[in-house]
N, C-alpha and C positions, 0 to 999 in steps of 0.2 A: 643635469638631466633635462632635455628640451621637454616642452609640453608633451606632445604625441611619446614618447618614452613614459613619462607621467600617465598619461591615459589610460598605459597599456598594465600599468602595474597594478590597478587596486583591485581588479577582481579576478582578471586571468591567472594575474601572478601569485597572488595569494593563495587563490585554489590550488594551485600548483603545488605551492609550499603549503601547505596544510597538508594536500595529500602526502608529501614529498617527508615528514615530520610524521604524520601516522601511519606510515610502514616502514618507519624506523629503518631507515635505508643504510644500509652499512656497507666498509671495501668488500668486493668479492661477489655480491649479489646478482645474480642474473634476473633481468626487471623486463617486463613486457607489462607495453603500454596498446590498450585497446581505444579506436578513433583518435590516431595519432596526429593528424594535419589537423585535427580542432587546435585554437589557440592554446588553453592548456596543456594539451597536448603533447605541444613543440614546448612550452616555456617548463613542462614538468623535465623533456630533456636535458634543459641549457643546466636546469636547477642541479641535476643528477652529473652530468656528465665534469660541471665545474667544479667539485669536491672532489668527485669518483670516476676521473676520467678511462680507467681501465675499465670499469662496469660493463659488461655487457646489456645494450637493451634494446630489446626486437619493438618493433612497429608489426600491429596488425590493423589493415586495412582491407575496405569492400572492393579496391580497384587497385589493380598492379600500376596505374597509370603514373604515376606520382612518385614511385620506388625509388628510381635515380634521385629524384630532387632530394628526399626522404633520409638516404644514404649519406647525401651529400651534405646535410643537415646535422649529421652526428648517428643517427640509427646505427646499428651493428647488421642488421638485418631486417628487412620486411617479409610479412608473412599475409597470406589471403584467408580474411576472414569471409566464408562462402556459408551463406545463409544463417549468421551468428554461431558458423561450425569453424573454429581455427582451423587449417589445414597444415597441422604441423604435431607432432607426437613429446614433443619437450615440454617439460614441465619447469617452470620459474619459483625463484625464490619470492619475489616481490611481484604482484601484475596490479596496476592502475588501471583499474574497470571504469571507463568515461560511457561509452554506449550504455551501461546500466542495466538494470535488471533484467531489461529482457536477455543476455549473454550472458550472467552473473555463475549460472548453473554451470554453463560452458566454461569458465573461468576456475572454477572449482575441478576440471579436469585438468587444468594445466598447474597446479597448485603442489609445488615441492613440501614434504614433511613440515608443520611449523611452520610453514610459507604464512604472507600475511596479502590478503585482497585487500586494497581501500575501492569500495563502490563510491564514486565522487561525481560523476557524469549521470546524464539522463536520454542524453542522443539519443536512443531506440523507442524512446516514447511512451515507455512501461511505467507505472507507477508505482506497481505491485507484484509479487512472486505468487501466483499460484501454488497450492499447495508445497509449502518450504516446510521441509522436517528439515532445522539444525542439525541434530545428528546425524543424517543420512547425509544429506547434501555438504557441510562442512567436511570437507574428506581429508586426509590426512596429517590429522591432529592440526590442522591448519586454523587460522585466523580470519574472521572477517570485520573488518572496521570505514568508516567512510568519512569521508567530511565537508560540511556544511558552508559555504562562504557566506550565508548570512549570520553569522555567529562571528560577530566583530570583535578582533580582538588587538587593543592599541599595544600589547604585548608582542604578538605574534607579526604587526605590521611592521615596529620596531626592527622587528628579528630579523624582517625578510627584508627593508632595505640595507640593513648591516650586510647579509648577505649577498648583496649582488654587489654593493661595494666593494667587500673584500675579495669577490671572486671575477670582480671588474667582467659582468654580464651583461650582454648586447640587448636589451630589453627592448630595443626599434619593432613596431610592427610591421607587419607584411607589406601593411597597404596603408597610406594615409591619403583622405578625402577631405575637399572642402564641404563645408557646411550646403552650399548650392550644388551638390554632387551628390546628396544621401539618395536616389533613385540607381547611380552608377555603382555606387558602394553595397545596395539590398542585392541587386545583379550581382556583382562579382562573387558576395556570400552562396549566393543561391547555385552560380555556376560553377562547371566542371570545374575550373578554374580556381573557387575559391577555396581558400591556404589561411589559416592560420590565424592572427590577428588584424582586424580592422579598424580602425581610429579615423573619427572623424572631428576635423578642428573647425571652430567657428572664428574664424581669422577676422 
């Protein structure tokens, strides 16, 4: 594993896998992933689709722009999320809520019987749910659990390069920059453009 592959593993991937392990992802599951072109995002795919490659698992995103690349990526589907409203009537077994609380409510409409949300993301910039009744909001008998990547665990890192070994997964980021490039690297994150993982090496 070269450096930048190394880079890209300890937090993106992790997160991935943690969340990937607390929705106990099984064959047959249909999975939507909310702010899909984030790095976890894409790495929660590779995680999913190299065990579970029949799985079905929708992308929803603020901009159609990207869909092709998206598809072409492994997605089943992309879906427009407009004004933290999916624009789609299906409901999932499994959904990986990255945007975070602010959509979390919205998530719970898309939420199959038993279904399980992990809130893992914060993208939307919410810290907090306003008025949350469990009862009301948890809808059908469904599950909500999340996971933390600062909660280290030399167990669960173990676990997760076993697994990319055995599933021989592309862990290369997006983009790699040199050290004298970190102003070209904030640009490409910030721009329409930016996709996915970023790694920058001090050569």
């Amino acid at each position: 594993m070269s450096w930048s592959e190394l880079a890209a593993v300890p937090e993106t991937y992790y997160t991935a896998s943690g969340s990937f392990k607390n929705l106990q992802i099984k064959e047959g599951d249909s999975i939507l992933v909310r702010a899909v072109t984030s790095g976890v995002g894409l790495a929660f795919l590779k995680l999913v689709k190299a065990q579970f490659p029949q799985n079905r698992v929708v992308g929803a995103v603020r901009s159609l722009a990207k869909k092709d690349l998206l598809q072409y990526l492994g997605f089943d589907e992309i879906i427009l999320d407009e004004k933290g409203v999916l624009q789609t009537e299906e409901k999932f077994d499994k959904i990986l809520e990255l945007v975070g609380l602010a959509t979390l409510k919205n998530s719970f409409d898309h939420i199959q019987s038993a279904g399980i949300i992990c809130n893992t993301g914060q993208l939307g910039g919410k810290w907090y749910v306003e008025e949350f009744d469990p009862i009301v909001e948890i809808k059908n008998n469904s599950f909500l659990t999340s996971f933390y990547s600062g909660n280290v665990s030399q167990q669960l890192i173990d676990e997760l390069f076993s697994y990319i070994d055995t599933y021989q997964i592309n862990v290369s980021p997006q983009r790699i920059f040199s050290l004298e490039q970190i102003p070209a690297a904030h640009s490409y994150i910030e721009s329409q453009a930016g996709f996915g993982k970023v790694v920058v090496l001090n050569d």
